[in-house]
Every structure is written in C-alpha cells, then in structure tokens.
Backbone bond lengths (Angstrom), bond angles and torsions (degrees), N, CA, C in turn:
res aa  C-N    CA-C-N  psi(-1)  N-CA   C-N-CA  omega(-1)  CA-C   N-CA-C  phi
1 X - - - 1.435 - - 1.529 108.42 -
2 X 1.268 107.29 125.11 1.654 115.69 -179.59 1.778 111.12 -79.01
3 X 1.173 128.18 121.21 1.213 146.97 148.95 1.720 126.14 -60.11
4 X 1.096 87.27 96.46 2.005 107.91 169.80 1.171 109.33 -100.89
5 X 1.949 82.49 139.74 1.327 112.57 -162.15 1.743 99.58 -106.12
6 X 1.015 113.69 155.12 1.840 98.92 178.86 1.571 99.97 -156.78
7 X 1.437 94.27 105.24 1.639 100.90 -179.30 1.350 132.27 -102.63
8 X 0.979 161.15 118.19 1.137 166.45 -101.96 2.042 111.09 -132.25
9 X 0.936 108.85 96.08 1.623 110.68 -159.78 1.500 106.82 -114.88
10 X 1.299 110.86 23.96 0.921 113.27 -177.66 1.916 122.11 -90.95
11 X 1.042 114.80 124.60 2.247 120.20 -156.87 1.630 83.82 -143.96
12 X 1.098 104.53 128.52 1.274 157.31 145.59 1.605 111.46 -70.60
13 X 1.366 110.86 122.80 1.791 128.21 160.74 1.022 113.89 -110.27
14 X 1.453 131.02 119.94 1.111 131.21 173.32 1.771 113.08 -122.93
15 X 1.022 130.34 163.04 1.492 137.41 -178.23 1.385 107.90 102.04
16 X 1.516 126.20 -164.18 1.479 131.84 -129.19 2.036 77.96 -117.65
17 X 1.333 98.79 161.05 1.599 112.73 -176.54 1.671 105.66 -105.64
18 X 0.684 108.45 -171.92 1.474 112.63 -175.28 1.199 108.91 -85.90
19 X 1.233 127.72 -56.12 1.676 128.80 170.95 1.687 109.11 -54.40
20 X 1.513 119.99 -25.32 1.320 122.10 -160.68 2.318 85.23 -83.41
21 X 1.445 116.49 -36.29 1.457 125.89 169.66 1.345 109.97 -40.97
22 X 1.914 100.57 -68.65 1.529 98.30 -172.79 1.325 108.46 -93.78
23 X 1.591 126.58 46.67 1.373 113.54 140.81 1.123 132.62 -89.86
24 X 2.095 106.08 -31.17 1.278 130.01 169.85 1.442 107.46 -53.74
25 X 1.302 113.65 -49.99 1.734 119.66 -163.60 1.629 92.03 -48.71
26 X 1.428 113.59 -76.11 1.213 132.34 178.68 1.729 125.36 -18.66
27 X 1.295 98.60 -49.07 1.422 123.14 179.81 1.950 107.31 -79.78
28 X 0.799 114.27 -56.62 1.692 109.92 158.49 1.040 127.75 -48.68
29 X 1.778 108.51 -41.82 2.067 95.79 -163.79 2.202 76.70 -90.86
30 X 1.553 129.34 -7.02 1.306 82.11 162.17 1.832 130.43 -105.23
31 X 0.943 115.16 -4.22 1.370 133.65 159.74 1.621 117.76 -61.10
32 X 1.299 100.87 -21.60 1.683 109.35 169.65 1.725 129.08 78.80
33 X 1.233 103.88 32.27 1.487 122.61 -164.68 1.535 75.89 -69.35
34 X 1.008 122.87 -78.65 1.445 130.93 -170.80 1.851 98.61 -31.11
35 X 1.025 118.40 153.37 1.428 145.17 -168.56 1.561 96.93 -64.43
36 X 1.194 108.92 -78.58 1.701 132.62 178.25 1.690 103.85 -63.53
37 X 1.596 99.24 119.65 2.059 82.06 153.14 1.310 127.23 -81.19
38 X 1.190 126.34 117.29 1.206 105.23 -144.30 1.773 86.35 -111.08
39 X 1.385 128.37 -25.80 0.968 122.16 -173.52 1.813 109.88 -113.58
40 X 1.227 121.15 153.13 1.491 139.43 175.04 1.490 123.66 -119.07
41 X 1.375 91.23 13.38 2.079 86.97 -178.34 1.379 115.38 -75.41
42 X 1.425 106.97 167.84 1.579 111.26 -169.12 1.906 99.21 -72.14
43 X 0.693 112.69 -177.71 1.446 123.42 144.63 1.233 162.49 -55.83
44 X 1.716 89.23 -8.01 1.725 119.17 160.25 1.009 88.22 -79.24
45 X 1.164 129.32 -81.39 1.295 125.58 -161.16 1.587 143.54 -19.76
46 X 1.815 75.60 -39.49 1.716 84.47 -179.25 1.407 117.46 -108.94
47 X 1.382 113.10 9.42 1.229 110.81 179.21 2.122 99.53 -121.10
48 X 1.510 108.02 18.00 1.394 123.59 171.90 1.613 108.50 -61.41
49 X 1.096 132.79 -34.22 1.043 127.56 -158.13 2.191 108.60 -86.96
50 X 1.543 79.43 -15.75 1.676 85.80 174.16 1.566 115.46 -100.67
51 X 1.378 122.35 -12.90 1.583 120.03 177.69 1.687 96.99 -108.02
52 X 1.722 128.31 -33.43 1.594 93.50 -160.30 1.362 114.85 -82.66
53 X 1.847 126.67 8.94 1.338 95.79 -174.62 2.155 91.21 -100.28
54 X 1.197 112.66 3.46 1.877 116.33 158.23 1.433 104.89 -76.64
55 X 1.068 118.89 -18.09 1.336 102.08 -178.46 1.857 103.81 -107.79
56 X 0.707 129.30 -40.46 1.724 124.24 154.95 1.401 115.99 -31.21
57 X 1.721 116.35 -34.56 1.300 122.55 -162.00 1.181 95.51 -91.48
58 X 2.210 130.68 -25.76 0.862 108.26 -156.99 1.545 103.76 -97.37
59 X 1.209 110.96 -6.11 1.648 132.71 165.48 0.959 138.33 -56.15
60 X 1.847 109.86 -46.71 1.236 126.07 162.23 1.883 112.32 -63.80
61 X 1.323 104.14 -42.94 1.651 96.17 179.91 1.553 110.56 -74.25
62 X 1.281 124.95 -12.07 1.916 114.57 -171.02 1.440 80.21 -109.57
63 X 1.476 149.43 29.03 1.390 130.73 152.73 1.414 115.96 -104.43
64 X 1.844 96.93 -12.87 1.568 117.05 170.59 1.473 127.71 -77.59
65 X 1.587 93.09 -26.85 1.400 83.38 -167.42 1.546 102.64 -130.64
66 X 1.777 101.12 21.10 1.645 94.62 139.64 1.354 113.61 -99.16
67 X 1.552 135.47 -7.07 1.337 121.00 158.10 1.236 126.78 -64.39
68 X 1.700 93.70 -47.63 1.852 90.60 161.94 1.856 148.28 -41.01
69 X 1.754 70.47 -24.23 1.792 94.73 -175.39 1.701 107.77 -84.70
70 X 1.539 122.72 -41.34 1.212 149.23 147.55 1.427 111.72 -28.20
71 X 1.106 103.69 -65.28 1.848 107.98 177.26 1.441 108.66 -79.47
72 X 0.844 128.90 -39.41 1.836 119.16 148.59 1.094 138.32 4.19
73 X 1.727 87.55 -89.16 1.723 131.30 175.02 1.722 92.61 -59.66
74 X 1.091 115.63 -49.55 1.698 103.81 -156.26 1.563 95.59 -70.63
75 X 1.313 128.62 -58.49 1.335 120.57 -166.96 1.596 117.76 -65.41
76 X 1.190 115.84 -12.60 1.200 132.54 -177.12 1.602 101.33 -83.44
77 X 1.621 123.17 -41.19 1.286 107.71 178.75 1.660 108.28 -97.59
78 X 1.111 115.05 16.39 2.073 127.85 -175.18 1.416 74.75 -96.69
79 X 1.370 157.04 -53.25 1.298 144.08 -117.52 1.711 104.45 -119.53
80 X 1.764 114.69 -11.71 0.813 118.84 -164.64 1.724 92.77 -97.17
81 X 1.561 114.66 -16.97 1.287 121.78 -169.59 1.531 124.64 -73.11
C-alpha cells in the first residue's frame, strides 16, 4: 500500500509593493513634509506609479486580442479559400 504525502504550499504576501513605496515617497517630497521642495511635478506624476503598471496591463491585453482578432479574420478568410 502506497503512502501519500499532501503538503500544503500555500504563502500568503502581505504589505505595500514597491510602486505602492514610490507613491508615498512621491506624495511627501511633493506636499513638502520634507524641509526642501524639492519636487514640482503635476499630479500625474505622482500618482503614476499607481495607474501605469494598470495601464501596461491594459495594453498588453488590447495588443492581444487585436492579434487574436487578426488571426481570426485571417484563418477564417484562408479557410473560405
């Protein structure tokens, strides 16, 4: 009789991401907690670190699934031939 083993690999991450770091940074040196202003960017800027990697993601999927749509259409009119 064979003996199974059943392990449990399941880990959890919890705490702030790196972009979630340099949004705070961002947001202090422009609000001016820091002594010096040291920075003048608009407000995209500093709140960039929380929309461009959603917007990379939303880029990468509509570059997918207009190829997908592309490869579609093409085999669909190869098949009609």
């Amino acid at each position: 009789m064979a003996q199974t083993i059943i392990t449990n690999n399941n880990t959890t991450r919890s705490g702030i991401s790196f972009c979630g770091i340099l949004f705070i940074v961002l947001l202090l040196l422009k609000v001016g907690v820091v002594e010096t202003q040291v920075v003048q960017w608009s407000w995209w800027a500093i709140f960039a670190p929380l929309w461009v990697p959603s917007a990379i993601v939303v880029g990468i999927m509509a570059i997918i699934t207009v190829f997908g749509i592309l490869v579609a259409a093409a085999i669909a009119y190869f098949e009609d031939k």
